[in-house]
Residue, then its C-alpha position, 0 to 999 in steps of 0.5 A: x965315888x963318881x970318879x973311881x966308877x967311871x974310870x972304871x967303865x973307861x977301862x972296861x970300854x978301853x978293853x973291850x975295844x982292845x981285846x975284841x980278838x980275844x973276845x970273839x975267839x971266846x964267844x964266837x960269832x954273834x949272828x945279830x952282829x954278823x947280820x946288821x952290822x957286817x958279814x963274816x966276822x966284821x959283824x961282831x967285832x964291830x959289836x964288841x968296839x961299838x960297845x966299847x965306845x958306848x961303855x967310854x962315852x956313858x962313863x964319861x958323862x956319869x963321872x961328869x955329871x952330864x947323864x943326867x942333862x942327857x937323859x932329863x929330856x927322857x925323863x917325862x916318858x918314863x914316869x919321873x919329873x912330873 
């Protein structure tokens, strides 16, 4: 099941990446985007690729088994593994 969600994600952050013309022409701008990350329409199609990668990266280390090895450092501010 591992496999089947993170390939899964993969393909999303494949697609946002792909499609981030596309998506912008449905969106439109995000000024968040547009302010912090670039001006004019940069800003978000940045958004939609970092986005992308994030997607990419974060599916791979689920289907791997490594989220958990990531995260386990985090896990003392959150309330888990006292």
């Amino acid at each position: 099941m591992r496999f089947i969600s993170g390939t899964i994600g993969v393909i999303i952050g494949f697609l946002l990446i792909r499609y981030t013309f596309q998506l912008t022409q449905w969106f439109g701008k995000v000024d968040w985007a547009e302010k912090y990350l670039g001006s004019g329409l940069a800003g978000t199609y940045s958004m939609y690729r970092l986005l992308g990668m994030l997607f990419i990266v974060l599916s791979l280390l689920y289907m791997f088994g490594l989220f958990g090895f990531i995260l386990g450092p985090l896990a003392p501010l959150f309330g888990g593994a006292r």
